[in-house]
NUROTI-952207 format. One line per 5 residues: number of its first residue (from 1); for each residue y, x, z of C-alpha. Coordinates in Angstrom, 2 decimals, decimal comma. Each point is the difference from the previous one (the first is absolute). Example, Ala and Ser with C-alpha at 12.3 -4.5 7.8 and 13.67 -1.06 7.14 Angstrom:
<sites>
1) -4,50:12,30:7,80  3,44:1,37:-0,66
</sites>
This chain:
<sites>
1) 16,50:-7,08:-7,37  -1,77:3,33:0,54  -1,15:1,93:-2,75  -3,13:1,28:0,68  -0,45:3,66:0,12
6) -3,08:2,21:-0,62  0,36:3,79:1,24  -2,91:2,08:1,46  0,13:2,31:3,10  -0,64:0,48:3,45
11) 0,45:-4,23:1,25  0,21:1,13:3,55  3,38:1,71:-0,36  1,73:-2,78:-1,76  2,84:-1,85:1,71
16) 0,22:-3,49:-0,58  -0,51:-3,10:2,23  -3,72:-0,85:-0,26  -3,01:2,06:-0,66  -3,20:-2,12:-1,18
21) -2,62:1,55:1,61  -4,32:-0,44:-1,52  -1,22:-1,43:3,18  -3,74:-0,56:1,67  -0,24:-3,68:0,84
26) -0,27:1,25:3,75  3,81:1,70:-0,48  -2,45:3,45:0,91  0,95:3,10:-1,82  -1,65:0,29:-3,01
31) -0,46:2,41:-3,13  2,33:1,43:-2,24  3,41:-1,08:0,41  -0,46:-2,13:3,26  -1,64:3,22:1,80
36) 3,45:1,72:-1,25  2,20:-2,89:1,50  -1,87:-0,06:3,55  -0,19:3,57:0,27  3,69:-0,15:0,12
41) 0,44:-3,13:1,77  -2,83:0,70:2,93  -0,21:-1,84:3,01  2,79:-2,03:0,09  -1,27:-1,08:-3,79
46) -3,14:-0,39:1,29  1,52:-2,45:2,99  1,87:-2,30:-2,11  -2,77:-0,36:-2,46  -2,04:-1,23:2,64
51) 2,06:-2,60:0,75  -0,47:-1,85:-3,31  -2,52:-1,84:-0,94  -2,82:0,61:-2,33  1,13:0,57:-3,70
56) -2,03:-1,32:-3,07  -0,30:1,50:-3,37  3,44:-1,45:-1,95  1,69:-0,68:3,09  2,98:2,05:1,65
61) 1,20:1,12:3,64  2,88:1,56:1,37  0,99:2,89:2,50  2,55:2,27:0,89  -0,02:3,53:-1,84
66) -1,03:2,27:2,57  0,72:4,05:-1,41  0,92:-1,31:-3,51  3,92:0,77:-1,42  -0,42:-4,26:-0,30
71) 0,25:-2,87:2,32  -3,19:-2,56:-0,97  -3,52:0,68:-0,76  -1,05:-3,11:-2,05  -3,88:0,51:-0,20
76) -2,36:-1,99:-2,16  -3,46:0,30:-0,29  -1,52:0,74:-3,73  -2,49:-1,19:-1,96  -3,39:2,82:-1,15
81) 0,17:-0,03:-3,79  -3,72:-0,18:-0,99  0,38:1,71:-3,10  1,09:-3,87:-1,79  -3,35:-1,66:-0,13
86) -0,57:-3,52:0,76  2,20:0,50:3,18  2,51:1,78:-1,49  2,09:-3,14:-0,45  0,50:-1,05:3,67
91) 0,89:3,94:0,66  2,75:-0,58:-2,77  1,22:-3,42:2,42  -0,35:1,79:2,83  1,77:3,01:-0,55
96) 3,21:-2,69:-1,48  -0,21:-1,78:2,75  0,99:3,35:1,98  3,17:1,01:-1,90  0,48:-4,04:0,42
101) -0,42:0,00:3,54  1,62:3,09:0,81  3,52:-1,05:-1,83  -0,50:-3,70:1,93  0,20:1,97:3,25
106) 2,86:2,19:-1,37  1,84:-3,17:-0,99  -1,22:-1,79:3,47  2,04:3,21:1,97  2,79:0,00:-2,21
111) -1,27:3,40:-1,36  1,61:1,19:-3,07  -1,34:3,70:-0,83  -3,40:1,05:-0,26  -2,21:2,55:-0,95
116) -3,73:-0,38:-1,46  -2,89:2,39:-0,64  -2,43:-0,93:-2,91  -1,61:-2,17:2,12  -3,68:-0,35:-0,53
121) 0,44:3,07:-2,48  -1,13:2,46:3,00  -2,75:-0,45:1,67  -1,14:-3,23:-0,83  -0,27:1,30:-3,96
126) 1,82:-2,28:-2,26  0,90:1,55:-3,11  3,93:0,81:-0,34  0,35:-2,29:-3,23  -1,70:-2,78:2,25
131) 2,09:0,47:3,34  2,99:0,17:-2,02  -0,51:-2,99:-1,68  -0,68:-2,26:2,67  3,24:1,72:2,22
136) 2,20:0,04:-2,87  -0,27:-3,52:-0,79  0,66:-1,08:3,48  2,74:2,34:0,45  1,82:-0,73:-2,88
141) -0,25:-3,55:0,68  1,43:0,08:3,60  2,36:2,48:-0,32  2,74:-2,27:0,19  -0,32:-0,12:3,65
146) 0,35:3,75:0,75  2,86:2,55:-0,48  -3,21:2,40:-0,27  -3,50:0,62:-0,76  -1,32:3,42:-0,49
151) -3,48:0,81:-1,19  -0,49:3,53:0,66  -3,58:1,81:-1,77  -1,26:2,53:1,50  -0,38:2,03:-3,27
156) 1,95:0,58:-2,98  -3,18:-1,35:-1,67  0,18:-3,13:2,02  3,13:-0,40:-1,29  -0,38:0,05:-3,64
161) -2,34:-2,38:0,19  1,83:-2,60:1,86  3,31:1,15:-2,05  -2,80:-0,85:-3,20  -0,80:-3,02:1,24
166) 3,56:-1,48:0,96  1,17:0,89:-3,26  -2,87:-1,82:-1,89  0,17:-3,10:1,84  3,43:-0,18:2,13
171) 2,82:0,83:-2,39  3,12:-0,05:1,23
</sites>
């Protein structure tokens, strides 16, 4: 059962089996992280995410790793946090259904070692303690499955917070 492990860094240089890439539901480069991951994957990226087929919000796809130190991409598409008013609940669904989705796939392709940003935590603007939350639960609840899941913040602050929010509600 893997353990799963919170660091913060630079995600792009970590070596593992699977990235989980924040995807566009077109598999297009995006913002953030995504424009990091096809900058270094570029055309040939850009190739075999053409070939898949449209990706909705909670769902997941897979590609090669074109340029990144690992083999998959595992991109899913997630939700806008609208700052938890009277949709904030279906975000909250949405963005679970993504870790969900993501580890189905992993599970599907007998992938045992991945690595996730905050997702939703960038761009899209969940709060940390929120994000965490939702991917913690998952995670710890599915971990059986994997010798490895990573969740690496991009900020020592990021960090905290998630380490805050394991520790209050995922004891070990």
């Amino acid at each position: 059962m893997a353990k799963v492990e919170l660091t913060s860094g630079d995600i792009l240089t970590l070596r593992t089996t699977a990235l989980v890439c924040p995807a566009h539901k077109h598999l297009i480069r995006g913002r953030g992280l995504s424009a990091q991951v096809f900058d270094r994957g570029g055309d040939a990226l850009v190739a075999a995410c053409e070939q898949q087929p449209e990706c909705p919000v909670g769902e997941a796809r897979i590609t090669r790793a074109y340029g990144l130190p690992v083999q998959y991409l595992l991109h899913t598409v997630t939700p806008q946090w609208s700052s938890g008013d009277q949709w904030g609940a279906g975000a909250l669904v949405q963005l679970r259904r993504c870790y969900e989705s993501v580890l189905k796939l992993a599970r599907e392709r007998k992938i045992k070692s991945l690595v996730f940003p905050a997702l939703g935590a960038g761009t899209n603007r969940f709060p940390h303690s929120i994000a965490a939350h939702q991917a913690l639960e998952v995670l710890h609840g599915q971990g059986k499955d994997f010798e490895s899941l990573k969740v690496c913040l991009h900020t020592p602050a990021a960090l905290a917070e998630w380490r805050q929010v394991e520790r209050r509600f995922f004891p070990a």
